[in-house]
SEKOLMAR-274559 format. One record per residue (C-alpha): chain; x, y, z; residue in one letter; residue number from 1. Coordinates in Angstrom, 3 decimals. Example, Ala and Ser with C-alpha at 12.3 -4.5 7.8 and 13.67 -1.06 7.14 Angstrom:
(pt "A"; (12.300; -4.500; 7.800); "A"; 1)
(pt "A"; (13.670; -1.060; 7.140); "S"; 2)
END
This chain:
(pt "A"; (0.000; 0.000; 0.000); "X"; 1)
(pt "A"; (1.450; 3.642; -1.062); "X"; 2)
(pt "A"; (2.120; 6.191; 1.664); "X"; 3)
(pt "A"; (-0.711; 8.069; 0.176); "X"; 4)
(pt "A"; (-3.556; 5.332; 0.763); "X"; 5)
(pt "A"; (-2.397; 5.103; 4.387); "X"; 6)
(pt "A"; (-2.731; 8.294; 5.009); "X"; 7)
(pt "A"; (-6.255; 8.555; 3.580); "X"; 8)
(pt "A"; (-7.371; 5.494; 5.513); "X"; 9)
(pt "A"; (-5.895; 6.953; 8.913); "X"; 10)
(pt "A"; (-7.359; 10.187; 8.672); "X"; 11)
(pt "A"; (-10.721; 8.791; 7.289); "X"; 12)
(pt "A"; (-10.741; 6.397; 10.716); "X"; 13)
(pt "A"; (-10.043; 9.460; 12.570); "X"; 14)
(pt "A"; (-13.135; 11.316; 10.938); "X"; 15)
(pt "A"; (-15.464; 8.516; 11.805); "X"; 16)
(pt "A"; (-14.366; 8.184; 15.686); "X"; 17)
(pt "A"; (-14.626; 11.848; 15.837); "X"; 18)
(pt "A"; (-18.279; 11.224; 14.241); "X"; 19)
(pt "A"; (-18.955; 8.583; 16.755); "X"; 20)
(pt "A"; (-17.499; 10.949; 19.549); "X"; 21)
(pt "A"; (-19.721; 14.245; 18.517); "X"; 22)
(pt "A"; (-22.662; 12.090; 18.168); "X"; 23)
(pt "A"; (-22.101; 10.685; 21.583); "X"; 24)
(pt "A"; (-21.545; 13.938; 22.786); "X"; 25)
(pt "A"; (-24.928; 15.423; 21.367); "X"; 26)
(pt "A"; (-26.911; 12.414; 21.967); "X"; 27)
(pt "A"; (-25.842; 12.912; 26.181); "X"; 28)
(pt "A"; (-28.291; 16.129; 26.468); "X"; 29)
(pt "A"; (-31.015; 13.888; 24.621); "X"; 30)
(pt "A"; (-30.685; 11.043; 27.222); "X"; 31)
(pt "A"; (-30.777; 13.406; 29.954); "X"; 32)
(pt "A"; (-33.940; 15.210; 28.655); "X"; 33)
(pt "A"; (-35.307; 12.012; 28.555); "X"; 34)
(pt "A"; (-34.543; 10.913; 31.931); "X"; 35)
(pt "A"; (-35.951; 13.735; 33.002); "X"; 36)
(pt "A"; (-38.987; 13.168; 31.435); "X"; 37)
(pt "A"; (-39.432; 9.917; 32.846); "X"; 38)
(pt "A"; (-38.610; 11.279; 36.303); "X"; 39)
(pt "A"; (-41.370; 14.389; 36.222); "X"; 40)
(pt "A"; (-43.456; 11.562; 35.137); "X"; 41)
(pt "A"; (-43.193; 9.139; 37.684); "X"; 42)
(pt "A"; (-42.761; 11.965; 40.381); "X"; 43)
(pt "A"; (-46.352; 13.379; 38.864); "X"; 44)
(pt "A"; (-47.856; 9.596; 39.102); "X"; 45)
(pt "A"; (-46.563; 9.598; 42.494); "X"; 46)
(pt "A"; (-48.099; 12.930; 43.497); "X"; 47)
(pt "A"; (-51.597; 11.780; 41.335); "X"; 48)
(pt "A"; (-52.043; 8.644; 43.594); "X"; 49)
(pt "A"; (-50.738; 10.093; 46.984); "X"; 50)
(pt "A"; (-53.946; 12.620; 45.654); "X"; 51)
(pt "A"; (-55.955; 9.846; 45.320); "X"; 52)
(pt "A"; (-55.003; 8.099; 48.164); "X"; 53)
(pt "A"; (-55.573; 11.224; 50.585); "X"; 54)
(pt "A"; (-59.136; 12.098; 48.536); "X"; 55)
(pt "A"; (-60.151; 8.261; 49.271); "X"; 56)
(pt "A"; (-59.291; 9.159; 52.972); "X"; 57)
(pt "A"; (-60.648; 12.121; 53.198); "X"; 58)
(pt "A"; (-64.001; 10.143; 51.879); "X"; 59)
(pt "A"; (-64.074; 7.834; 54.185); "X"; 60)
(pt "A"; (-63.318; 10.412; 56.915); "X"; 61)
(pt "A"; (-66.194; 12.471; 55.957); "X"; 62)
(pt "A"; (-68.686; 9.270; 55.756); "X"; 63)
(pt "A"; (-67.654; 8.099; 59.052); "X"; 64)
(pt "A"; (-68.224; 11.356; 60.584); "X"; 65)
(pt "A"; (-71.908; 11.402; 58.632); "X"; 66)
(pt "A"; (-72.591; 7.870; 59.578); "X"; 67)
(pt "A"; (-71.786; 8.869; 63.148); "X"; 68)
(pt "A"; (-73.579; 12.300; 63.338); "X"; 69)
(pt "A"; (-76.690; 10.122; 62.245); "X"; 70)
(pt "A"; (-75.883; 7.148; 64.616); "X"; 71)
(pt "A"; (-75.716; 9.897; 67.305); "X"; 72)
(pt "A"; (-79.345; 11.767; 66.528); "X"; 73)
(pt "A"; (-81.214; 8.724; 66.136); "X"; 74)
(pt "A"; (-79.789; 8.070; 70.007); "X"; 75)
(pt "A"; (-81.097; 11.281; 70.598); "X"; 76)
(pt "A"; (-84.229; 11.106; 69.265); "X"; 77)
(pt "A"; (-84.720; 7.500; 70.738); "X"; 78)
(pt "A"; (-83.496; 9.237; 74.604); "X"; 79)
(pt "A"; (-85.981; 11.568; 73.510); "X"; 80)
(pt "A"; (-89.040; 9.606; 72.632); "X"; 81)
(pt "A"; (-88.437; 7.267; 75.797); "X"; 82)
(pt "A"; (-88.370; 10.186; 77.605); "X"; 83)
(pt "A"; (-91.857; 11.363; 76.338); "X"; 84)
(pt "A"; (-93.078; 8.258; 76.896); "X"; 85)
(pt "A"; (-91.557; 8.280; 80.855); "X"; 86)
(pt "A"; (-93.723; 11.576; 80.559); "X"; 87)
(pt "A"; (-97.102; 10.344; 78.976); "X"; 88)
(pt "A"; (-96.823; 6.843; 81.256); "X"; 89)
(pt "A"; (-96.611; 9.536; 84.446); "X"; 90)
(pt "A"; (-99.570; 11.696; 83.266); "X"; 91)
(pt "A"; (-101.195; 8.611; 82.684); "X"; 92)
(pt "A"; (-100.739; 7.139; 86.569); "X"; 93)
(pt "A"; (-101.110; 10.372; 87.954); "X"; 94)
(pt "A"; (-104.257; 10.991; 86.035); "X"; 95)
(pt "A"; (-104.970; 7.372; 86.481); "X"; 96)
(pt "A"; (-104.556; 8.218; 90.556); "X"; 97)
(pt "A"; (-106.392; 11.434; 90.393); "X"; 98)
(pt "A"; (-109.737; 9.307; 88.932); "X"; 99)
(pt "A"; (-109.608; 6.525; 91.297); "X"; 100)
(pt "A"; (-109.870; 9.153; 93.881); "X"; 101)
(pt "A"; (-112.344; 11.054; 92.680); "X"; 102)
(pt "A"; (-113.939; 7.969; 91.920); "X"; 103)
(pt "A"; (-113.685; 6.950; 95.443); "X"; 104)
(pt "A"; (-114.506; 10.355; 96.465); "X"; 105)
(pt "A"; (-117.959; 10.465; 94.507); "X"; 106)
(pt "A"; (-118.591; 6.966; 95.980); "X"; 107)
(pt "A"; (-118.046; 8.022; 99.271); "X"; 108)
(pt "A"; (-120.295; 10.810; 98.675); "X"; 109)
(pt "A"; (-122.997; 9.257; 97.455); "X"; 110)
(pt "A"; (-123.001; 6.610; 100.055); "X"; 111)
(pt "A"; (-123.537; 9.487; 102.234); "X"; 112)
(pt "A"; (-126.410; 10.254; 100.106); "X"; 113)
(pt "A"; (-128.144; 7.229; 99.741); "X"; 114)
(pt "A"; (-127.756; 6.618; 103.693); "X"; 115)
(pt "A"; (-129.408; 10.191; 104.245); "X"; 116)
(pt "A"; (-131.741; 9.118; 101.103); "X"; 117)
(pt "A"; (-132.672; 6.187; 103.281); "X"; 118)
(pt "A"; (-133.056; 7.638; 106.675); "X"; 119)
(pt "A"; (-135.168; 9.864; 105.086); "X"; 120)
(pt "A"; (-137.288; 7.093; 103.084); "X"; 121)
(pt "A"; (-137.410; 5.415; 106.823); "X"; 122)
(pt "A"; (-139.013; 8.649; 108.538); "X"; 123)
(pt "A"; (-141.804; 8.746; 105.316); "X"; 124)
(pt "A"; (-142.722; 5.514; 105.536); "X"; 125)
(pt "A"; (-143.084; 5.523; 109.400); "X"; 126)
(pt "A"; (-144.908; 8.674; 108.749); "X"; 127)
(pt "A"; (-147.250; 7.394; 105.990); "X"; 128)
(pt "A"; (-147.168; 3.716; 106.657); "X"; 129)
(pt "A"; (-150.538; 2.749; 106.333); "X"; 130)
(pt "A"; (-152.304; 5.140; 104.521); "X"; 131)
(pt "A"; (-154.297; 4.303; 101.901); "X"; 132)
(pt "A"; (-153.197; 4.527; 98.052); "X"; 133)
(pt "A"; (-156.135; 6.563; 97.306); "X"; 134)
(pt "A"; (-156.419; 9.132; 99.863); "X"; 135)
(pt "A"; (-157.217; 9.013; 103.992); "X"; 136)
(pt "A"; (-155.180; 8.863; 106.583); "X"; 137)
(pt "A"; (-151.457; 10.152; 106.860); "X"; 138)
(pt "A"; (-150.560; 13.935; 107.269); "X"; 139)
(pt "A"; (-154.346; 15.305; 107.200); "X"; 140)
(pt "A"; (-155.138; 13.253; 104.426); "X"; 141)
(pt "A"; (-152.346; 13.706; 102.669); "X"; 142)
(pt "A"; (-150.376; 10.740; 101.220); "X"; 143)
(pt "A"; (-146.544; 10.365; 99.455); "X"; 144)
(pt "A"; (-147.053; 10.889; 95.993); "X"; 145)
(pt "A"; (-143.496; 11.879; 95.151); "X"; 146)
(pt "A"; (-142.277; 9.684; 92.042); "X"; 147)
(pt "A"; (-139.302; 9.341; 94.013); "X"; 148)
(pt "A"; (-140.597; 7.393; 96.554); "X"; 149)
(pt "A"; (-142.155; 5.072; 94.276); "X"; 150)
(pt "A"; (-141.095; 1.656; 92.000); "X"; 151)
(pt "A"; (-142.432; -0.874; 89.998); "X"; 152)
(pt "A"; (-144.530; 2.292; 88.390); "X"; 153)
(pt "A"; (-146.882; 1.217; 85.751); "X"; 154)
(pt "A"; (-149.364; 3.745; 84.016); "X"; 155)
(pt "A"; (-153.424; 2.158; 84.681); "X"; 156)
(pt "A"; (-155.488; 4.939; 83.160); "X"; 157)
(pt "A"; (-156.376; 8.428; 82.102); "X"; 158)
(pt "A"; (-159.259; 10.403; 84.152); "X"; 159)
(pt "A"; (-162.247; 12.341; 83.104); "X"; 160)
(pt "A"; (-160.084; 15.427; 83.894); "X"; 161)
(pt "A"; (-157.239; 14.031; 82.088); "X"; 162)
(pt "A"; (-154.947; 13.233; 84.765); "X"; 163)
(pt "A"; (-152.689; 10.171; 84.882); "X"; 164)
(pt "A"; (-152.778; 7.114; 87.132); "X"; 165)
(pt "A"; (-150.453; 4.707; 87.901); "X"; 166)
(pt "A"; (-150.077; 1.054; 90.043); "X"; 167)
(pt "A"; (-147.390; 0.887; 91.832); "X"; 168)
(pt "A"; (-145.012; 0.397; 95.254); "X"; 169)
(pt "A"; (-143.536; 2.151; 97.536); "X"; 170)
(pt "A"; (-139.489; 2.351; 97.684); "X"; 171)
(pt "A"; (-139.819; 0.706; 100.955); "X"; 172)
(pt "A"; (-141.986; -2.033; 100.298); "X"; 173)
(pt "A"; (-141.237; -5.502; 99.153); "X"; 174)
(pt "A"; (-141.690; -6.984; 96.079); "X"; 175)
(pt "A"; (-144.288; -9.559; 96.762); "X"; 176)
(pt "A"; (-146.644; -6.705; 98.342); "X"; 177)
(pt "A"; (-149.638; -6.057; 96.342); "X"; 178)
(pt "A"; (-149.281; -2.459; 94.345); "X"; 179)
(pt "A"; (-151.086; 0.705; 95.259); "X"; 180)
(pt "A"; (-152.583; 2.808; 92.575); "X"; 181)
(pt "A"; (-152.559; 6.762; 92.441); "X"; 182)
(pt "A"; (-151.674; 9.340; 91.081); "X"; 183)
(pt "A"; (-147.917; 11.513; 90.973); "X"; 184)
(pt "A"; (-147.200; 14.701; 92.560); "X"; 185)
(pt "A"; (-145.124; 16.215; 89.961); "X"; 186)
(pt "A"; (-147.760; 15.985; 87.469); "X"; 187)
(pt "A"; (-150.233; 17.305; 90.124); "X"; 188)
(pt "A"; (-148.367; 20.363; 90.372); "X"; 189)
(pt "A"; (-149.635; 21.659; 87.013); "X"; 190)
(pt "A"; (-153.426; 19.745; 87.051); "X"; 191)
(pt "A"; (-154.430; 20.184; 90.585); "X"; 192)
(pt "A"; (-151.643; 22.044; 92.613); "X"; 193)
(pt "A"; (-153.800; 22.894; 95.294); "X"; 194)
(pt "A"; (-153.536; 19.312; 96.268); "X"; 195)
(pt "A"; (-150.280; 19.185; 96.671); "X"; 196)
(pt "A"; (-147.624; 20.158; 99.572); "X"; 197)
(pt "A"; (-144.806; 19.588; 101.009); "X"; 198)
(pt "A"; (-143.746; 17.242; 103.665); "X"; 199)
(pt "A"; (-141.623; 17.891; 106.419); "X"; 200)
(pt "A"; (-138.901; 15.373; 105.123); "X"; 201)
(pt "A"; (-138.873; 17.240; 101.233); "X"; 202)
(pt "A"; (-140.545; 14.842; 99.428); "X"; 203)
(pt "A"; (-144.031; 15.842; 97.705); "X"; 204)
(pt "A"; (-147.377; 14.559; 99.019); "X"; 205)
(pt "A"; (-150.738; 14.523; 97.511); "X"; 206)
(pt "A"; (-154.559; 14.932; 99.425); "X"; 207)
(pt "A"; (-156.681; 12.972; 97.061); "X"; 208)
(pt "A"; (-159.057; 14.796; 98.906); "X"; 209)
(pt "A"; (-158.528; 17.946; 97.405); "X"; 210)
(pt "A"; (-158.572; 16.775; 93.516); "X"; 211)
(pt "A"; (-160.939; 18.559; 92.015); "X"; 212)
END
């Protein structure tokens, strides 16, 4: 090989690794561009699920604290409605209590009543005992004709003058005692009041006598 062709090939070789070396050189800025790149990439994947991961916390957080707001008014409500119904079962006694003594009072009372009722029945029947149904005898003539001293009522018949007459017994009498028949003061009052008076125990009393 001439001198000449050596020289060509040596500084052709030198060309090429001084190519290969500039290329190199360049292609360095590329790779770390690149690298970079992948870096802000990963680093921004690593942000987006740390995100994520503190949203999805933050979630939960916030459903917890719902679920126990609710959890914690429906105990109040329930405290609540038991306490009402503490309240209303109370009322309920207490008004329960209040009736039964009332109740008892009333009773009470009206045992008093019907024990003056029948002390008072006791003094008209000694008083009248024995007087006739129609008229007679008794407090000059006068006989109870008070519908409240009377039972067992049943109407007969209508007089002439329109008034009403009726069979019936005495409060005081038994059952198996035959019925009288007359007439009752009440009514009298408006046919024939001149008939009628008043006894001495309050009851009404009638002088068939005096029917006009």
């Amino acid at each position: 090989m001439s001198a000449s062709v050596e020289y060509d090939v040596l500084v052709k070789l030198r060309v090429d690794r001084t190519t290969q070396r500039g290329l190199g050189d360049a292609a360095k800025p590329l790779a770390a561009g690149f690298s970079k790149l992948e870096r802000d990439r990963a680093r921004a994947q690593r942000a987006e699920a740390a995100r994520q991961k503190a949203a999805g916390r933050d979630f939960l957080s916030q459903q917890l604290a719902s679920e126990r707001a609710l959890a914690k008014g429906l105990a109040q409500r329930a405290r609540a409605d038991a306490a009402q119904r503490r309240v209303a079962a109370r009322e309920v006694a207490q008004r329960g209590r209040a009736e039964a003594k009332a109740a008892a009072a009333s009773a009470a009372m009206w045992r008093g009543r019907m024990a003056a009722t029948r002390g008072g029945l006791g003094n008209v029947a000694g008083m009248f005992m024995g007087s006739p149904g129609m008229g007679g005898g008794g407090m000059g003539g006068s006989v109870p004709s008070d519908r409240r001293l009377k039972k067992d009522i049943e109407h007969v018949l209508i007089d002439a003058k329109g008034r009403d007459w009726f069979d019936y017994r005495y409060v005081w009498q038994d059952d198996d005692e035959p019925k009288q028949r007359g007439v009752m003061a009440q009514q009298m009052l408006t046919t024939d009041p001149q008939a009628v008076s008043l006894a001495p125990t309050g009851y009404l009393q009638v002088n068939y006598g005096a029917l006009s």
